[in-house]
PANU-178832 format. One record per atom (N, C-alpha, C): residue in three letters; x, y, z. Coordinates in steps of 0.02 Angstrom, whole numbers, plus 50000, padded with zeros to 5 digits. Layout:
AlaXYZ...
***
This chain:
Unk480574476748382Unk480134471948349Unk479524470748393Unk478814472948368Unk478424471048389Unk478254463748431Unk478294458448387Unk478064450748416Unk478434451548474Unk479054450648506Unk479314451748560Unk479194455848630Unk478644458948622Unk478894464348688Unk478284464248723Unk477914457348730Unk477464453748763Unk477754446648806Unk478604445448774Unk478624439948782Unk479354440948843Unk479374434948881Unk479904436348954Unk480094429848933Unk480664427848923Unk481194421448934Unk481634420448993Unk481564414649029Unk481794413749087Unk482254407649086Unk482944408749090Unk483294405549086Unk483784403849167Unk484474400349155Unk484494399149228Unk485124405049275Unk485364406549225Unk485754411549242Unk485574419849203Unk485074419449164Unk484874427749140Unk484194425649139Unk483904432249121Unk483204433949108Unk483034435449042Unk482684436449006Unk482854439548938Unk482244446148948Unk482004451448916Unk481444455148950Unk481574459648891Unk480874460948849Unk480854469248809Unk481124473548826Unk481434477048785Unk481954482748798Unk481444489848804Unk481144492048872Unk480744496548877Unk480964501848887Unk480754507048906Unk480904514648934Unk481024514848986Unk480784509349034Unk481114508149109Unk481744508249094Unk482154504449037Unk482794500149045Unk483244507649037Unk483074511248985Unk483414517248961Unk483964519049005Unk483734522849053Unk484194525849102Unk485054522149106Unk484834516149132Unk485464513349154Unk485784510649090Unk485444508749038Unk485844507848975Unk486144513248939Unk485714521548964Unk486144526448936Unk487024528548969Unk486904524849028Unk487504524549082Unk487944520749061Unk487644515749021Unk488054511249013Unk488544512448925Unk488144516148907Unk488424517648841Unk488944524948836Unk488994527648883Unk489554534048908Unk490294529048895Unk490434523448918Unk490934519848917Unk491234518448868Unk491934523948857Unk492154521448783Unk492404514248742Unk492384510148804Unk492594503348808Unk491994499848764Unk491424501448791Unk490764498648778Unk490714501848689Unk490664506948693Unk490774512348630Unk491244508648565Unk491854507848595Unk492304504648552Unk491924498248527Unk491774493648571Unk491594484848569Unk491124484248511Unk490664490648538Unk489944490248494Unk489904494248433Unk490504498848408Unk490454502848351Unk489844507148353Unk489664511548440Unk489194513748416Unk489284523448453Unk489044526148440Unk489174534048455Unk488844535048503Unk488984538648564Unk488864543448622Unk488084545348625Unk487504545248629Unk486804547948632Unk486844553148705Unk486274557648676Unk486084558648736Unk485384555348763Unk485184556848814Unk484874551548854Unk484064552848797Unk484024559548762Unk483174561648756Unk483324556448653Unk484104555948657Unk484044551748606Unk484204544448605Unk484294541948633Unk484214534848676Unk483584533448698Unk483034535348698Unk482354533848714Unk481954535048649Unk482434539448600Unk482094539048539Unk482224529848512Unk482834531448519Unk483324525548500Unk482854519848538Unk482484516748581Unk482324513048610Unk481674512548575Unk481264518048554Unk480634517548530Unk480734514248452Unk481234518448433Unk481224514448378Unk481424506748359Unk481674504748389Unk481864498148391Unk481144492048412Unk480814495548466Unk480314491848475Unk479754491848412Unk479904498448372Unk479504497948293Unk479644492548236Unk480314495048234Unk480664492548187Unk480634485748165Unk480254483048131Unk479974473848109Unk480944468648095Unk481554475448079Unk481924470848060Unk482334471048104Unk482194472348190Unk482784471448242Unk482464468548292Unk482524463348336Unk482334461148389Unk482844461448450Unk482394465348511Unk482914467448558Unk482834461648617Unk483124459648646Unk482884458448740Unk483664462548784Unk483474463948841Unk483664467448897Unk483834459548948Unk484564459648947Unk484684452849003Unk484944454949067Unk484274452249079Unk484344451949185Unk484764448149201Unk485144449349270Unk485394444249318Unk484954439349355Unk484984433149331Unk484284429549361Unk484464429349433Unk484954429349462Unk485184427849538Unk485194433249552Unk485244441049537Unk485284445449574Unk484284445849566Unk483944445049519Unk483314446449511Unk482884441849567Unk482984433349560Unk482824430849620Unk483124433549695Unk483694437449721Unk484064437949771Unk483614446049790Unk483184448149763Unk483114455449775Unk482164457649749Unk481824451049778Unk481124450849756Unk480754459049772Unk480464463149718Unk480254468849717Unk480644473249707Unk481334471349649Unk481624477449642Unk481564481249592Unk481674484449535Unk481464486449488Unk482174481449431Unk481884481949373Unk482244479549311Unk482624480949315Unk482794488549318Unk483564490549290Unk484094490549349Unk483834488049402Unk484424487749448Unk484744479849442Unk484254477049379Unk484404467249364Unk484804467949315Unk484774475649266Unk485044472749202Unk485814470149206Unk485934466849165Unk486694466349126Unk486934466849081Unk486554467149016Unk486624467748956Unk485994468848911Unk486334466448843Unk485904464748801Unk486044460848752Unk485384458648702Unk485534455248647Unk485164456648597Unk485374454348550Unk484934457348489Unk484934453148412Unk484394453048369Unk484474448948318Unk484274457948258Unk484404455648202Unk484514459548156Unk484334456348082Unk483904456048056Unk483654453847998Unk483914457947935Unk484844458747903Unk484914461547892Unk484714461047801Unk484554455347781Unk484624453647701Unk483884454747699Unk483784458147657Unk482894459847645Unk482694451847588Unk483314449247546Unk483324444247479Unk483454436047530Unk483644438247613Unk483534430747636Unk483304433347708Unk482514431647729Unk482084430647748Unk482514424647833Unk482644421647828Unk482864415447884Unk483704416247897Unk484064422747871Unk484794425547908Unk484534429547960Unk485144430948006Unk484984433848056Unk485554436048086Unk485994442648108Unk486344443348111Unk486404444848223Unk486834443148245Unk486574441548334Unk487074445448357Unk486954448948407Unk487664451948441Unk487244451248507Unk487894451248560Unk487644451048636Unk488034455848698Unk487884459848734Unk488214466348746Unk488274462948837Unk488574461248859Unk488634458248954Unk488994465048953Unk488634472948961Unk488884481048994Unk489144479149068Unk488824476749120Unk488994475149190Unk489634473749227Unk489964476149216Unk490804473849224Unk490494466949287Unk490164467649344Unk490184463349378Unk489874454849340Unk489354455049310Unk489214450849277Unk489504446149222Unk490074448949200Unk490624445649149Unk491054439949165Unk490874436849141Unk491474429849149Unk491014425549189Unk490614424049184Unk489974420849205Unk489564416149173Unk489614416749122Unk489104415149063Unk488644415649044Unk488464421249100Unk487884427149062Unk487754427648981Unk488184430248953Unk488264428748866Unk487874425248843Unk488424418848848Unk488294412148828Unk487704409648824Unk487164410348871Unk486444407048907Unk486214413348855Unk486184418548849Unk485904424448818Unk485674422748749Unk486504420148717Unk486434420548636Unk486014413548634Unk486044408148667Unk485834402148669Unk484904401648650Unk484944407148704Unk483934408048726Unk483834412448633Unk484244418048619Unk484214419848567Unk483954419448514Unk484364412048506Unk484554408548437Unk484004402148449Unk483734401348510Unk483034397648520Unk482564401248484Unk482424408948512Unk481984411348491Unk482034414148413Unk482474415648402Unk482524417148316Unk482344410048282Unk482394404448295Unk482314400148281Unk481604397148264Unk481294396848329Unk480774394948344Unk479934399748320Unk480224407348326Unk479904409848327Unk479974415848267Unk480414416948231Unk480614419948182Unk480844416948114Unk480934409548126Unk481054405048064Unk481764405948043Unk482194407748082Unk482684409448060Unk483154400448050Unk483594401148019Unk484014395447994Unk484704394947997Unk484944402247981Unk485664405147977Unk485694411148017Unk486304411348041Unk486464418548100Unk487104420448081Unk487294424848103Unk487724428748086Unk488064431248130Unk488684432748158Unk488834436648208Unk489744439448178Unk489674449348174Unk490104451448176Unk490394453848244Unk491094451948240Unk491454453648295Unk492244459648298Unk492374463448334Unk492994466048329Unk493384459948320Unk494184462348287Unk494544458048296Unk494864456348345Unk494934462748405Unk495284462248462Unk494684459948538Unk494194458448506Unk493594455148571Unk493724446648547Unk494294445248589Unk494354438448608Unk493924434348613Unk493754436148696Unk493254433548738Unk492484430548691Unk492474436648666Unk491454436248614Unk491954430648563Unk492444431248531Unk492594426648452Unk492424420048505Unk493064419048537Unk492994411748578Unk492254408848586Unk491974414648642Unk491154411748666Unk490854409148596Unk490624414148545Unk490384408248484Unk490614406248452Unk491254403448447Unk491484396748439Unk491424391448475Unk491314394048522Unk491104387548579Unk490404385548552Unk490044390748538Unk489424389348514Unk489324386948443Unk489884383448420Unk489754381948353Unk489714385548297Unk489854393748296Unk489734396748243Unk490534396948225Unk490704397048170Unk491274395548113Unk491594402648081Unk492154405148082Unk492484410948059Unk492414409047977Unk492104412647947Unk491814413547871Unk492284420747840Unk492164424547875Unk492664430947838Unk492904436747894Unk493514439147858Unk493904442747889Unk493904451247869Unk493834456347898Unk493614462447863Unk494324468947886Unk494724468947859Unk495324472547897Unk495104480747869Unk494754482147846Unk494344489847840Unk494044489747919Unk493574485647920Unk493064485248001Unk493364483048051Unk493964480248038Unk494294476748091Unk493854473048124Unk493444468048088Unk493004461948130Unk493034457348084Unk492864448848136Unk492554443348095Unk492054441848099Unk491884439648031Unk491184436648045Unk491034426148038Unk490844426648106Unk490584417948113Unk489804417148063Unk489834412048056Unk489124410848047Unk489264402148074Unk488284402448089Unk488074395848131Unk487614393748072Unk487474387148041Unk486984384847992Unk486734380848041Unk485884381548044Unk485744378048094Unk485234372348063Unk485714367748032Unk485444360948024Unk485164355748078Unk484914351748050Unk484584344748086Unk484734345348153Unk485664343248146Unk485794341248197Unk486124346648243Unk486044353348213Unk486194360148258Unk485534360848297Unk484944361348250Unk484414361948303Unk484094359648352Unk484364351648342Unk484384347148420Unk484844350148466Unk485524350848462Unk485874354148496Unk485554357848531Unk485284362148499Unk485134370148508Unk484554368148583Unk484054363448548Unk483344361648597Unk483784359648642Unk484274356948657Unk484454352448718Unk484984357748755Unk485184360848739Unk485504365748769Unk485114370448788Unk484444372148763Unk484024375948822Unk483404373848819Unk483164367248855Unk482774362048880Unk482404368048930Unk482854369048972Unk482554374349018Unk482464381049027Unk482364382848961Unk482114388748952Unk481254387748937Unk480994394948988Unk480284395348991Unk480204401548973Unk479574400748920Unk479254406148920Unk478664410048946Unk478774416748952Unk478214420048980Unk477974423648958Unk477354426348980Unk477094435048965Unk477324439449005Unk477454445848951Unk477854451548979Unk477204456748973Unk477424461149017Unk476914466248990Unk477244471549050Unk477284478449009Unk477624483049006Unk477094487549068Unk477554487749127Unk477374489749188Unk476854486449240Unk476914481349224Unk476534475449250Unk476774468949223Unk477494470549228Unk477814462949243Unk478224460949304Unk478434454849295Unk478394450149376Unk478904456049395Unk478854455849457Unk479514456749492Unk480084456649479Unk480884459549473Unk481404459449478Unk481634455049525
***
């Protein structure tokens, strides 16, 4: 998604950052993992199609990507490059062309070291700020395996609600309605998130 890949979110435990051609490499590393493979329902690339895969996404008006840094390894390691920060990712998905303000969210913590942290958590949070704020979004969506515990729990913690059960896909899907008093929530749970300008090979430091 275009509007995005000017923009850097700085939160207190991740970074949020456009998913560039820098990031490629280590996310193609990270997608060899049949673990990762399984989680994400997604197939094996090779690396010259994973940079296709990256371009297109930054086209694409109905997917919004960010690339989540380790904010403590990124502050702990001033002048390093991005991809030695990444940990994941996240992503929004505008999948109903007939509703304009759904949004469907998934969040990928690849980093085995970074997990159980709440890396995630701070991720989908800044997310669902920015789909919010900046995409008009209202309603989200999030499908999950049935056997990824950990992700069902995390957004439930976050307030999103088990709506349907899919034993073909073997996933559920939550949804979050983000009324009145969700979107106060939402502001006060990331008070301290800042935004920045990004710009692609001339952004801050790692």
């Amino acid at each position: 998604m275009r509007p995005n890949q000017n923009i850097l979110l700085v939160g207190k435990k991740v970074v949020l950052v456009p998913y560039t051609s820098e990031h490629v490499p280590r996310y193609h590393e990270w997608m060899k993992s049949e673990e990762l493979q399984r989680l994400t329902a997604s197939e094996p690339l090779t690396l010259e199609q994973e940079y296709a895969m990256q371009r297109s996404w930054r086209d694409d008006p109905d997917k919004c990507t960010f690339i989540v840094l380790d904010a403590e390894k990124r502050q702990a390691q001033p002048g390093a490059s991005e991809e030695s920060c990444m940990a994941g990712d996240v992503n929004l998905f505008l999948t109903d062309p007939g509703d304009p303000s759904l949004g469907e969210i998934e969040v990928m913590i690849a980093e085995p070291s970074c997990r159980g942290q709440g890396l995630g958590t701070e991720a989908v949070l800044m997310m669902l700020l920015y789909g919010v704020t900046r995409l008009g979004l209202t309603k989200f969506e999030a499908k999950i395996g049935q056997g990824n515990e950990p992700s069902i729990r995390m957004f439930r913690k976050l307030h999103f609600e088990q709506v349907a059960v899919s034993s073909v896909f073997q996933e559920v899907t939550l949804r979050l309605m983000m009324s009145e008093p969700e979107q106060q929530w939402l502001l006060e749970q990331t008070s301290h998130v800042q935004e920045k300008p990004y710009r692609e090979g001339t952004s801050e430091p790692c």
